[in-house]
N, C-alpha and C positions, 0 to 999 in steps of 0.2 A: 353328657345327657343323651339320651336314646329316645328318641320319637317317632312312634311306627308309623305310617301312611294311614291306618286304619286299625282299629280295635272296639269290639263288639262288647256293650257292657250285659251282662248276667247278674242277680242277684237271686236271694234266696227264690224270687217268684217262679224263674224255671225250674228251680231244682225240687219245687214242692209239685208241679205239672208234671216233670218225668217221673215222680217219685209216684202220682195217682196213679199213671200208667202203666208203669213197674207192677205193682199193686192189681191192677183191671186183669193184668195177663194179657192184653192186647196193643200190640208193640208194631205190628206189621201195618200196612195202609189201609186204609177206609172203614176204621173203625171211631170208635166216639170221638177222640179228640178232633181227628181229620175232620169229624163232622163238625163238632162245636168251631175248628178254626173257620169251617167255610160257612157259619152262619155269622159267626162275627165281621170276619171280613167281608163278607156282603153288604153287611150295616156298615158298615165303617166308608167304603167307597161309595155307597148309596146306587147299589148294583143287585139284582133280582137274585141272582144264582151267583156261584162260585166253586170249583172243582181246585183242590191241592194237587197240587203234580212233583215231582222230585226237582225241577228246575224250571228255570222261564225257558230257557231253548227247547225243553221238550214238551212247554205252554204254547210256544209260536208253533212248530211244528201240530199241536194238536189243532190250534186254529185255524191253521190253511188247510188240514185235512178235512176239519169240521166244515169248513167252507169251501171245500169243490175245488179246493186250487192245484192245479195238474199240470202235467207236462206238458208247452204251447204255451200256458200263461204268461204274462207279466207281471209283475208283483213291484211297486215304488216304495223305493227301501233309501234311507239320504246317507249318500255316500259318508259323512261323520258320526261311525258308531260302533261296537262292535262286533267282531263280524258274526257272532251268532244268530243275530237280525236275517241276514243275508243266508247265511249257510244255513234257516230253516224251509230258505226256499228251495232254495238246491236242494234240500232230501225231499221236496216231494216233485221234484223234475221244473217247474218253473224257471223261470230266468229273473232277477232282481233287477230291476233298473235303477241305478243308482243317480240323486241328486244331490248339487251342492246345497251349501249349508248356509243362513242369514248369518252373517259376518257378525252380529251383537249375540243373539241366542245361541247360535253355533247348534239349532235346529234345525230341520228341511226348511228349504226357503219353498214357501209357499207359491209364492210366485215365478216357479219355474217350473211346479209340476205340468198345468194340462202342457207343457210343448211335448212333454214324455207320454202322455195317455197314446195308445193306439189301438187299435180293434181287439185286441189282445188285450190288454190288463183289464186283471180284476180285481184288485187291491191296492192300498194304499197302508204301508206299515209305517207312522207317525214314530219317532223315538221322542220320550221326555230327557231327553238328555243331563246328567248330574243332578237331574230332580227337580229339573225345568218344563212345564206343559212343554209342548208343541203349539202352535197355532190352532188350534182344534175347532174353531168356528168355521175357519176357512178351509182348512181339509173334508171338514163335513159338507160345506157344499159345495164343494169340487168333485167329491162322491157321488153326494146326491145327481147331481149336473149329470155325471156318466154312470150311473148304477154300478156305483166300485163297492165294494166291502174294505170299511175302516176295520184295523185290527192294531190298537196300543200298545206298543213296546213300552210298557211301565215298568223295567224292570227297576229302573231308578227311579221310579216315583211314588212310591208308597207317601200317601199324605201329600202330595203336591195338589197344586188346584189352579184349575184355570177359570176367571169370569166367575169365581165361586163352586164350579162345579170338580167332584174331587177326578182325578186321575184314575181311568178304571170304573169310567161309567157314562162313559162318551162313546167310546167305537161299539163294533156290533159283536168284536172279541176283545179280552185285555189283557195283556199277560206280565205277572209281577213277578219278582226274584226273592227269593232268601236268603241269598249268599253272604259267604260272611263278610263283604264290605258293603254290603246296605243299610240301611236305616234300620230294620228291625232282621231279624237272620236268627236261623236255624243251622247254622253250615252251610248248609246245602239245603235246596227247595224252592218251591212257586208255587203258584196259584194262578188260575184263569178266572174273568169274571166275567159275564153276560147278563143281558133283556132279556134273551130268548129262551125260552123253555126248549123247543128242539134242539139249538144249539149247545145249551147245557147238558142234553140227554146224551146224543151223539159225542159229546166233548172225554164226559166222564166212562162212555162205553168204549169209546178209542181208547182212553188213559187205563183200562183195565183187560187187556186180552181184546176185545170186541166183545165183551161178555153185555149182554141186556139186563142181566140184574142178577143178584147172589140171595142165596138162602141165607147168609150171616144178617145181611140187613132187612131182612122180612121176617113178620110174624108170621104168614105162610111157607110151607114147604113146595117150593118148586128146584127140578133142574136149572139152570142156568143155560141160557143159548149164547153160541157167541153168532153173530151175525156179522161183524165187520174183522179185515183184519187191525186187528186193534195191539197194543203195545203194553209192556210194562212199565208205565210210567206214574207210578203210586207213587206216595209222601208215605214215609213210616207214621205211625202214631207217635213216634218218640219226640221225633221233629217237628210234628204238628203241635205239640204239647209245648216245647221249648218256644215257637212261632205265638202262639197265642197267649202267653206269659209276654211275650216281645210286644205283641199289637196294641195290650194293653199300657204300653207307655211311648206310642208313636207319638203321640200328641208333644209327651213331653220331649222325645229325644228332638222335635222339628225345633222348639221352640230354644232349645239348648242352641242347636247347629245352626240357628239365624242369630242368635247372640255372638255366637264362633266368628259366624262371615262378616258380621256387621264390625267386630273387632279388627279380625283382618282387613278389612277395607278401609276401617279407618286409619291402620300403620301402615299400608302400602300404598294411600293414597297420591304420596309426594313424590313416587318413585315413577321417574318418564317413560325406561322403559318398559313397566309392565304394565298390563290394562286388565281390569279387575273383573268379576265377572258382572255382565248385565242382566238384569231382569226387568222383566215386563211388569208394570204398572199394576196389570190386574190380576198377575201371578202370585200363587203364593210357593216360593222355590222350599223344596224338600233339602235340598244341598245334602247329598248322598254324597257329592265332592265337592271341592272348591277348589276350582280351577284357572289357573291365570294363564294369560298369552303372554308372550315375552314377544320384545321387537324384533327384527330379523337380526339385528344387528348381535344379539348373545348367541352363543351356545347352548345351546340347551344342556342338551350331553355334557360338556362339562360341567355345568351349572348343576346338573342333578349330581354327579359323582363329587363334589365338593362338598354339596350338602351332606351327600354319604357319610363323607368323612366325619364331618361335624356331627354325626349323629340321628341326620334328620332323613326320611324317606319320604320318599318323592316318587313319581312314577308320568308314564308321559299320560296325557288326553284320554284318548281312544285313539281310532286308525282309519286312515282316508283307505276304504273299502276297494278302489280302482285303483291303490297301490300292490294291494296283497294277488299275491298270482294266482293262487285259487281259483279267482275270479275271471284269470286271464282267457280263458276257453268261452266263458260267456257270454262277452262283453267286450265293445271295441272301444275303451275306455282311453281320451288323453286328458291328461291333466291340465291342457287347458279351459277345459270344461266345469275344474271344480277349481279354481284360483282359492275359494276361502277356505274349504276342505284339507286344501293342499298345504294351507297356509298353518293353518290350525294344527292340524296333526305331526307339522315341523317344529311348531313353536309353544304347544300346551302343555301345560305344569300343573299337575294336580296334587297342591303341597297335604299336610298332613290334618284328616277332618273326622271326629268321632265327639261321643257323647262327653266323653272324659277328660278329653283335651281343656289343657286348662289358659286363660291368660298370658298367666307368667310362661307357658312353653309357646306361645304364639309371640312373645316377645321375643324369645330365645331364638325363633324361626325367623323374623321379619327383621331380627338386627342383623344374623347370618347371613341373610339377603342380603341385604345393605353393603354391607361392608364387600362383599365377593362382588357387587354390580359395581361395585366403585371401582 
């Protein structure tokens, strides 16, 4: 048996969206579909405005641009993520300050930001981590408190919701992913979402050269200005087409992938040492993965190269951010500082989680377990 970590399901609905597009002649960025997905997705996260972008890292990156964030900054980024959160600070000269993570959510622990605020930060980048809100009540008034700008790494959370409110309609930027191990995927792609009408303007003239507006989208003829420097950072129409065939069964791919974990947690419930994933009460988890801590006592590394064998893919967490050297010039980072981060990123397994996964192969996964823990 062969069972990938992750596999994107398609059916005929995107192939009849690339096939309009094919058809329109208009293949390249910011043309209808780009438009239709950003008014769907707007409705969908219950968010004003929405700009396509070709990835969430060059989503975050337009965000801290949109938002004035420069070099001197501080930007609160929790060290358990990965590292493209961080490294969109560094491309606009910032420094990310990195915290630990609440030991159950494996989210920023809320209650260690303000010791990190200082005259310097302007932000706060929440991660939903495997399609987990953040605490988002309490980041917003820790913001509020210090006039931070909130900006949502949703890139795993398409359809998640916190207190009822969806993911990508909380901070004052949001930035989602496409990729092909997310919940809904185009290959490759994002989306930003905002309130703000300036911020949406700015966002989408960054994401296109620094251009203020094009004759393709106007029934007027004007030049086009560019005023900022601004980036190539479009969505094809192709991909925006394949995305918008995908949004239209987010609902169902969540409601498959909570029946997935609800199964896995009922088979790996009796095993001591693994600890299943937690959620919050008034969350509703996207599970984009499903990911389990092992005790210290396994190996991880072997435990994943076994499964290999046996057919099944695995892959670790993410990555405690004040391990990867990257960061080392930035940041006077010891690990005693992140003990759950640390801990996390040694011992997380994120076993194999898509629409199509069936039962009978979560059996085949959890007996595997079994038998290799013993």
């Amino acid at each position: 048996m062969n069972i990938p970590l992750s596999k994107p399901f398609f059916d005929k609905k995107e192939l009849e969206e690339v096939k309009k597009t094919f058809i329109s002649g208009w293949v390249a960025g910011q043309g209808p579909k780009s438009k239709e997905l950003e008014s769907q997705f707007a409705k969908y996260v219950h968010a004003k405005y929405a700009i396509c972008v070709n990835n969430c890292t060059a989503a975050l990156h337009l965000a801290l641009l949109a938002l004035d964030i420069k070099k001197g900054d501080e930007v609160i980024v929790p060290d358990f993520t990965f590292p493209a959160t961080a490294h969109a600070v560094l491309y606009v000269g910032a420094k990310p300050v990195f915290i630990d993570i609440n030991p159950n959510t494996h989210n920023i622990d809320v209650h260690l930001i303000e010791k990190k605020i200082t005259s310097k930060t302007k932000a706060i980048i929440p991660v939903h981590l495997f399609g987990q809100c953040a605490d988002m009540g309490t980041i917003l008034k820790i913001a509020k408190k210090h006039k931070l700008k909130v900006i949502e790494d949703a890139a795993c959370g398409i359809g998640s919701k916190y207190k009822g409110k969806m993911a990508g309609s909380m901070g004052h930027i949001n930035c989602f992913s496409f990729h092909g191990r997310k919940n809904i995927t185009s290959g490759e792609g994002g989306i930003i979402t905002t309130n703000d009408k300036k911020l949406a303007d700015k966002i989408r003239s960054l994401s296109c050269f620094g251009m203020v507006s094009a004759f393709a989208r106007s029934k007027k003829f004007h030049i086009p200005k560019f005023t900022l420097l601004g980036y190539n950072y479009k969505l094809s129409d192709i991909a925006a087409a394949i995305a918008l065939a995908q949004l239209k069964k987010s609902e169902q791919f969540i409601k498959k992938r909570n029946k997935l974990a609800k199964y896995y947690n009922k088979k790996l419930k009796n095993i001591k040492s693994i600890h299943l994933p937690f959620v919050e009460k008034f969350n509703r988890h996207a599970y984009q993965a499903y990911a389990i801590v092992l005790d210290k006592k396994i190996n991880r590394k072997n435990l994943l190269l076994e499964l290999k064998k046996q057919g099944i893919q695995t892959q670790i967490g993410t990555y405690a951010l004040h391990r990867q050297p990257v960061y080392n010039h930035m940041t006077n980072c010891d690990k005693k500082d992140f003990p759950h981060s640390e801990f996390v990123f040694e011992q997380s397994l994120a076993l194999p989680m898509y629409s199509e996964l069936s039962f009978k192969k979560i059996d085949y996964i959890t007996s595997i377990l079994r038998r290799i823990l013993k």
